[in-house]
C-alpha positions as CSV (number, residue, x, y, z in Angstrom):
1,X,11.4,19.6,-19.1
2,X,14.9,18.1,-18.4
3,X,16.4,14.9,-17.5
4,X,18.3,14.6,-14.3
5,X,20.1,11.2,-13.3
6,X,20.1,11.2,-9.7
7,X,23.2,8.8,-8.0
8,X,23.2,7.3,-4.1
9,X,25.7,6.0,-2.6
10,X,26.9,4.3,0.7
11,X,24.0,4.9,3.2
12,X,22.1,6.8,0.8
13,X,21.6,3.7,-1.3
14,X,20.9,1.6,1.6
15,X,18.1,3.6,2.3
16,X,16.7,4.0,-1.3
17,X,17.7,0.8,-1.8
18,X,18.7,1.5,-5.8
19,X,21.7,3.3,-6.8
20,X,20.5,5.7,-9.2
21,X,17.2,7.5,-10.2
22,X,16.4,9.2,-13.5
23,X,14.1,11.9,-13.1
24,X,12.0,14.8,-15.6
25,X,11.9,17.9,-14.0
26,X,11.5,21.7,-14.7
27,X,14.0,23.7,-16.4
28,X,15.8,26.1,-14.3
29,X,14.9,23.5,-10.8
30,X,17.2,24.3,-8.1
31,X,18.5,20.9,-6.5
32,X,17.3,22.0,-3.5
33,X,13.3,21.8,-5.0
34,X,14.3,18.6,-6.7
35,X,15.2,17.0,-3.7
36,X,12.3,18.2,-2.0
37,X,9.5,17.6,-4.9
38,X,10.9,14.4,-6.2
39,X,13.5,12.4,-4.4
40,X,12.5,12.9,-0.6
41,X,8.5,12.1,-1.3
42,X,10.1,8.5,-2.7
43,X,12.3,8.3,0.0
44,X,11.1,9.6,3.0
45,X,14.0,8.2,5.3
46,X,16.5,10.6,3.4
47,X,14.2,14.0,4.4
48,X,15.3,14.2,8.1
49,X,17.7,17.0,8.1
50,X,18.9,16.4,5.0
51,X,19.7,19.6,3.5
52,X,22.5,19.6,6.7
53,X,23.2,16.1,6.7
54,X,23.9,15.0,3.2
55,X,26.7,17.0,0.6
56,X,25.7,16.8,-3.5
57,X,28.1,17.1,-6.0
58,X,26.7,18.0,-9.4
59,X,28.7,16.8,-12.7
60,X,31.6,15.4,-9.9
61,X,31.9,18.7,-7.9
62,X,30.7,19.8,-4.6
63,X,28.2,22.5,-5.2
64,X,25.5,23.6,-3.1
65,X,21.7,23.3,-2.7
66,X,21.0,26.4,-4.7
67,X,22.8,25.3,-7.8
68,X,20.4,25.2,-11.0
69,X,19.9,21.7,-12.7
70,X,20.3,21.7,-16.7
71,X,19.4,18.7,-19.0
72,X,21.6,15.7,-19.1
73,X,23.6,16.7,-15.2
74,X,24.2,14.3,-13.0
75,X,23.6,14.8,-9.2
76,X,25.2,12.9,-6.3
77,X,23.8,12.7,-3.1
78,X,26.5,12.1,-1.0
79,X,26.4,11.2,3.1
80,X,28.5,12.4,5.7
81,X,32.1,11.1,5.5
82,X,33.3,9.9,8.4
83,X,36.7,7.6,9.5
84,X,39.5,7.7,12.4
């Protein structure tokens, strides 16, 4: 088992309502299966389409839903960006 810190920001943490989650999960987890096992089941608002919707950077750079967790990373779940 690892430990993953999970971080939400702008309308990611309005909908969670916390900024960050630590999580156990299994060694070798994609973030892809962590999302899906153990954020979206807490927060069900952030499941709609959000493999499309929402970019993660793991350890501060974009990567993407098939990157492999290891012990101690930190994953971001990052909204859409938008602005004029």
């Amino acid at each position: 088992m690892i430990q993953v810190r999970i971080l939400f920001f702008a309308s990611t943490r309005e909908i969670t309502g916390i900024p960050l989650l630590d999580i156990t999960a299994d060694e070798g987890e994609s973030i892809e299966s962590i999302l899906e096992t153990k954020v979206f089941p807490l927060f069900p608002a952030l499941s709609s389409d959000a493999i499309t919707r929402y970019s993660i950077a793991l350890n501060k750079k974009y990567v993407n839903y098939t990157e492999i967790v290891k012990d101690g990373d930190e994953l971001a779940l990052l909204p859409p960006i938008s602005g004029g």
